[in-house]
N, C-alpha and C positions, 0 to 999 in steps of 0.2 A: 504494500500500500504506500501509495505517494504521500508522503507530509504534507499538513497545508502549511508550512511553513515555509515552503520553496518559491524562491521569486523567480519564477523562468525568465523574466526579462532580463534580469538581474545575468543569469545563466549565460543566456544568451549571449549579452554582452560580454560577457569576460571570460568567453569558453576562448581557449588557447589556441581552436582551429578560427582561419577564418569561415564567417558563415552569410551568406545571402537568402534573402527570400525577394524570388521573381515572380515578373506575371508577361510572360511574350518577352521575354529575352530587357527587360528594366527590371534595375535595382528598386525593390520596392521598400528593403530594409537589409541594413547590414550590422555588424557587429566590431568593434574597437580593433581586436585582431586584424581583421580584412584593412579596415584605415589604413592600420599602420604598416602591412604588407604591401601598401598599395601609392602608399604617403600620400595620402590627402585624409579629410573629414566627411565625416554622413553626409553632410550637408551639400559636399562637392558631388556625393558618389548615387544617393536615393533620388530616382527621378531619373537616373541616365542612365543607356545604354550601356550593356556591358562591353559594345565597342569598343568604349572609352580606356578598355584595361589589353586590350589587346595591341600588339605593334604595327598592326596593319587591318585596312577593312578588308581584304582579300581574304586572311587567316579568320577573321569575324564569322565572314559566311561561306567561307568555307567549313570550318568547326561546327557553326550551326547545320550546316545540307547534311556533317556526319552523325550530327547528335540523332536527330530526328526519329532514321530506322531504327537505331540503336534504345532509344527511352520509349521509342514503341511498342517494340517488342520485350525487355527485357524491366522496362519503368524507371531505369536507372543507368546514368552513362558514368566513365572513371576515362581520364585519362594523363601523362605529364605533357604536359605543354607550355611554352616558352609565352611568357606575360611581359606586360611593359610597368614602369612607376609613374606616377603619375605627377608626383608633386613632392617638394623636402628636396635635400642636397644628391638625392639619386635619380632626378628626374628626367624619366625615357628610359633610363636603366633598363634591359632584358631580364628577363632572370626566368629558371626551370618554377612551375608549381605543377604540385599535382590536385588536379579540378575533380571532384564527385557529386554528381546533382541525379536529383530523383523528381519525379512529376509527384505533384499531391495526385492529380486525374490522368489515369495510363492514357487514356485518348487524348490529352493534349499536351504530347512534350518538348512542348517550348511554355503551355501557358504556366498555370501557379505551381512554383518549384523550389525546392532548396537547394544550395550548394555550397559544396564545403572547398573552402581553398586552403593546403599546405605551400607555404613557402620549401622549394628544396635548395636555395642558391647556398646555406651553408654546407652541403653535401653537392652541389654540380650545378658546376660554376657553366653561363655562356663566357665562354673563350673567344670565340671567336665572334666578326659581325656578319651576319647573315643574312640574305634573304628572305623574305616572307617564304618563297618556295622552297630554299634547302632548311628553314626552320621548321616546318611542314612535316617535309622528305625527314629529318631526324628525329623527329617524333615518332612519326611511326615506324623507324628504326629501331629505336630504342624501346616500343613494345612488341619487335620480333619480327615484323611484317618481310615479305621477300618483296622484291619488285616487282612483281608481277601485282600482289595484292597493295602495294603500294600506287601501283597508277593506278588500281581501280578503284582504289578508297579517292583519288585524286582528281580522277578523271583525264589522265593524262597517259601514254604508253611505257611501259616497262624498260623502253632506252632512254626515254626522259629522264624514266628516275636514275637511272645508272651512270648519265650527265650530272644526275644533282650529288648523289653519292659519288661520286669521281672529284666533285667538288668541294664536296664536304672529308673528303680522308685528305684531300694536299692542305685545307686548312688547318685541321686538327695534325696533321703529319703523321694519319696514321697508313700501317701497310698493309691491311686486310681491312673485311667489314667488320669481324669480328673486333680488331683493336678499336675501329671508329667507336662505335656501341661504347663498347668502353671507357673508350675516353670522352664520350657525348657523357654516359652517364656517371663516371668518377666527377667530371667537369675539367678533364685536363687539357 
């Protein structure tokens, strides 16, 4: 049995994850955690597009056209992907989180939703500057994906990605796909 003693807003706020409540892809409410991963205030962040946290509109909706099947079927998407700061002495700063949101209603996943953001930048670091596309392409590297299922999560061809991966081993200087991965996600 729950106490009534417990102030969930209270909770809320000072739960150590960061936390979001959407409705169609806007902040409808956030959490001090999220602020401060994000350096800005509520104030800056409720009411705006989650755009706003992202490095690019490209990565926006494209993240969005993956979430969609995925919270449809399953009511719940996870994935690590590369975010921007927003405001404070790190601002535009990239950095790894790992993003987890669920629909309150399986039929609509984008409308009313939670989501929880980890900061990963003190475990894996972006090293290198990137494209929207090899940021993409490392992503879903770094959750195992081959090229093949990487251009179809993309919408792009299996040599494309093999350009972007080509790309992304001479920046990280690594000599396999297997070292990139590793060193996308050590952050070296």
């Amino acid at each position: 049995m729950v106490s009534p003693d417990i102030d969930y807003r209270l909770a809320f706020d000072l739960n150590p994850i960061g936390l979001v409540l959407s409705n169609n892809r806007i902040m409808v409410d956030c959490n001090q955690r999220l602020c401060e991963m994000f350096g800005a205030s509520r104030e800056q962040l409720v009411g705006q597009s989650f755009r706003v946290l992202y490095p690019s509109m490209a990565e926006f909706e494209r993240t969005g056209a993956r979430i969609v099947p995925i919270m449809n079927t399953q009511g719940q998407y996870a994935d690590d992907r590369i975010m921007k700061r927003l405001d404070g002495r790190f601002k535009g700063e990239t950095f790894w989180c790992h993003v987890t949101g669920r629909a309150l209603d399986r039929t609509q996943p984008l409308g009313a939703s939670i989501w929880t953001f980890e900061d990963l930048s003190a475990r894996r670091v972006v090293k290198a500057k990137l494209t929207p596309r090899e940021r993409e392409v490392a992503t879903l590297l770094t959750d195992g994906l081959t090229s093949k299922e990487i251009g179809r999560a993309l919408g792009i061809s299996h040599r494309t990605v093999e350009i972007y991966r080509a790309r992304l081993m001479r920046a990280y200087q690594a000599s396999t796909t297997a070292d990139l991965v590793l060193r996308l996600v050590a952050g070296r």
